[in-house]
N, C-alpha and C positions, 0 to 999 in steps of 0.2 A: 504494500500500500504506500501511495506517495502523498504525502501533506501537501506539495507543490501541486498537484494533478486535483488534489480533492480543493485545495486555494482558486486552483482558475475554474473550477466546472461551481464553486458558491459564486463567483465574480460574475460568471456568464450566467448561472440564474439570476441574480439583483439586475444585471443589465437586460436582460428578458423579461421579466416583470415590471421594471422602470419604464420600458418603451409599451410594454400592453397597456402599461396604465396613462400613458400618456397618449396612445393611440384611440383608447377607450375615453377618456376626456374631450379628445378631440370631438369623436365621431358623436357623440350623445349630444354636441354641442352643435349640432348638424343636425340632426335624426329630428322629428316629432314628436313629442312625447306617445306613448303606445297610445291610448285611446284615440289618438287622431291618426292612424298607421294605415286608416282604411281611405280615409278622403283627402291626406297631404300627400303633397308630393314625396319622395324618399330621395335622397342625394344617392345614386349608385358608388360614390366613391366616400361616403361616411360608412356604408355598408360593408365593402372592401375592408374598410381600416377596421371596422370590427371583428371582423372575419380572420384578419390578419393578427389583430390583438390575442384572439383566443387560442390562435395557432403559438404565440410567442407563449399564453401561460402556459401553456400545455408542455411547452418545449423548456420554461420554465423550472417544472415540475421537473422533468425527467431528466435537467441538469443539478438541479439539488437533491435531487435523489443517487445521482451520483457524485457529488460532494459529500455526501452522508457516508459514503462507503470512507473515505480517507480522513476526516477530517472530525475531531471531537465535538461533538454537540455544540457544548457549551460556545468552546470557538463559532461556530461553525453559524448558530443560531443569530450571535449578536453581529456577524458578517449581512444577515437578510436587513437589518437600520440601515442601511447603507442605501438600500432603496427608497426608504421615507424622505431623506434629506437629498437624495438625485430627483427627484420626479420633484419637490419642492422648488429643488435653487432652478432646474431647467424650466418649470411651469412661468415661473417667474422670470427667467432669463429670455426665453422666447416668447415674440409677441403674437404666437398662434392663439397663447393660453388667456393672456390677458390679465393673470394673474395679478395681485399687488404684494409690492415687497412691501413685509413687517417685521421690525426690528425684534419684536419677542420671539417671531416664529423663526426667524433667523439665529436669534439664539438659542431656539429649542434644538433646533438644526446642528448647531454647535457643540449643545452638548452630548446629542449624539455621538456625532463623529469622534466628541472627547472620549466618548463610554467604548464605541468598538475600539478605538486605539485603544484606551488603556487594558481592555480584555482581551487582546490582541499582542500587548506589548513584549509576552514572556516568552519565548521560547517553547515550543508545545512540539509532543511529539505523538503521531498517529496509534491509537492504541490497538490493539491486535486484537478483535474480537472476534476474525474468524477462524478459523483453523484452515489450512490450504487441506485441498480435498484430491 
């Protein structure tokens, strides 16, 4: 088992789920609400981007599912804040979202990013829970 292998497949779930959920933002922000689904028009390309959103958690999913084989929970778990404070600073960063910068939530943001580094800070090494078969 490699902590580096199980490090990049937690990094490519948080960016997989970052971009569904900003894909899924978008597109909601497009879309009709469902009770009007039957007599508005539908944007084919807000559809798309939900389509494509769900395909990203899905793919998501089955990148932290294999971060979970290498990489200690604990680690591993406070590696997924890393997508609260990405999908924040980029919502706000790009004016698709329209988002408003707030200096609290900016520092809630902070202290995130303070908590996975310093639970991140130590040196960890992958624990061996399976037995090779």
């Amino acid at each position: 088992m490699s902590l580096r292998r199980g490090l990049t497949f937690a990094l490519g779930s948080v960016l997989l789920g970052s971009a569904a959920q900003l894909g899924m933002r978008w597109s909601m922000t497009r879309l009709p609400s469902p009770e009007h689904w039957q007599t508005a028009p539908i944007d084919p390309t807000a559809v798309v981007v939900v389509l494509v959103a769900i395909l990203a958690y899905a793919l998501s999913m089955f990148s932290w599912l294999a971060a979970l084989r290498d990489v200690p929970l604990g680690r591993a778990y406070s590696l997924l804040s890393i997508s609260y404070a990405l999908v924040y600073l980029l919502a706000v960063a790009l004016p698709a979202f329209n988002e408003e910068f707030s200096l609290s939530k900016s520092l809630g943001v902070a202290l995130v990013i303070l908590g996975v580094i310093t639970i991140n800070s130590r040196p960890a090494h992958a624990s061996n829970l399976r037995s090779d078969l």
